[in-house]
N, C-alpha and C positions, 0 to 999 in steps of 0.2 A: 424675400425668400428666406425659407429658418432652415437650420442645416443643425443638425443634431451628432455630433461627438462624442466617446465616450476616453475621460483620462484616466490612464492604469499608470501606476510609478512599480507595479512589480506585487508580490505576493504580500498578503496582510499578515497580523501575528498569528490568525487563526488557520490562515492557511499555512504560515512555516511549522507552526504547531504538528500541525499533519502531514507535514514532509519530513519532519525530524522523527514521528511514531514511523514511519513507511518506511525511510532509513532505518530506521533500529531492527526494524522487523525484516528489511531485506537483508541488512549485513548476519544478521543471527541466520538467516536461509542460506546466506552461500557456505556456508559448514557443515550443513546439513549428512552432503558425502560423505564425511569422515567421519560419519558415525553407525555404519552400517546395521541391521536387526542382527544381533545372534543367533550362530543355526541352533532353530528348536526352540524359538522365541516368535511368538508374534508382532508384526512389526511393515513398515512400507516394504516395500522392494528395492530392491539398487536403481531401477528406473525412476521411481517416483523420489528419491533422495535426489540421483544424477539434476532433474528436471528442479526437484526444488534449490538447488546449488545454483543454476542457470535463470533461473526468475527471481533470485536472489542478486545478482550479478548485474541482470537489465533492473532490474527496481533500484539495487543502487545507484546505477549509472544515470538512469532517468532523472531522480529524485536529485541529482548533484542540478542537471539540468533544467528541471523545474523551478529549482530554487531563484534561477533567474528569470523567472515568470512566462516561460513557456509552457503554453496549456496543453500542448499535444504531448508533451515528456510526463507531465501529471497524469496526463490518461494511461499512459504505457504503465509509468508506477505502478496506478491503482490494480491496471491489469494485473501486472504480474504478483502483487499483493493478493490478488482476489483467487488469483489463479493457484499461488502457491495453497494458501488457504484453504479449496477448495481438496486440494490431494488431499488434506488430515482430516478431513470428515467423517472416512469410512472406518478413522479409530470409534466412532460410537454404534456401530454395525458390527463390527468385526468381536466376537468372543473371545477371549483371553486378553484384554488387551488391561494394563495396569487402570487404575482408578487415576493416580496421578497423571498419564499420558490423556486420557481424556481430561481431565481437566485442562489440561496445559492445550489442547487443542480449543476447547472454549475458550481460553483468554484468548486465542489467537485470535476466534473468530470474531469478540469482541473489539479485540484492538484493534484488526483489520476495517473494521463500521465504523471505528471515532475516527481512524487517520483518514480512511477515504473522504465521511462526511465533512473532516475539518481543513481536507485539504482541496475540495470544491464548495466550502463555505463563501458565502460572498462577501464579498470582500466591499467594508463602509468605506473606504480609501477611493473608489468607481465611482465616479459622479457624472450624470448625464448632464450635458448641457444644451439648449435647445435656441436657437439665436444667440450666443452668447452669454444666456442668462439661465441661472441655475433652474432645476426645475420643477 
């Protein structure tokens, strides 16, 4: 009978890679509130600041708990990474909106695609094993 295993000792350096960009990017999100649009400026709403403060909040808290190689805490990160991400989009739709504000929403949207992709990179550390022999 072969009986097939797989050993994980916890997240690779390409995966902490990706937890530490999703950290940076959630802590910089829960601040988000305190920086309201200017009346007579375009700019989010108080709802989508409030929202991105709070998916700021669960990505940090996620992200402490993935670090310990739980895959379901990774996926909430990514979530609330992708989700925060997703509010600053409608800065390249929206007229009036500064040339620096879009751009800084593209890095986001870049950054948010390396830490995702590098924090569900696989990880060479997994090695199957099939009867006890590598495989």
């Amino acid at each position: 009978m072969s009986t097939m295993t797989t050993r994980h000792t916890g997240p690779s350096t390409r995966q902490k890679v990706g937890l530490v960009l999703a950290g940076l990017m959630s802590a910089g999100n829960i601040s988000s509130v305190l920086f309201p649009t200017p009346d007579g400026e375009a700019g989010p709403p108080i709802g989508v600041l409030v929202a991105g403060s709070v998916l700021g909040i669960v990505g940090l808290a996620a992200v402490f708990v993935a670090w310990r190689g739980n895959r379901v805490a990774a996926r909430i990160a990514a979530g609330a990474l992708i989700i925060a991400t997703l509010t600053g989009l409608p800065a390249f739709f929206v007229e009036g909106i500064p040339a620096g504000v879009r751009i800084l929403v593209g890095v986001s949207v870049l950054w948010t695609v390396a830490a995702v992709y590098l924090m569900f990179a696989a990880s060479p550390r997994s090695t199957a094993f099939e009867g006890g022999e590598p495989r």
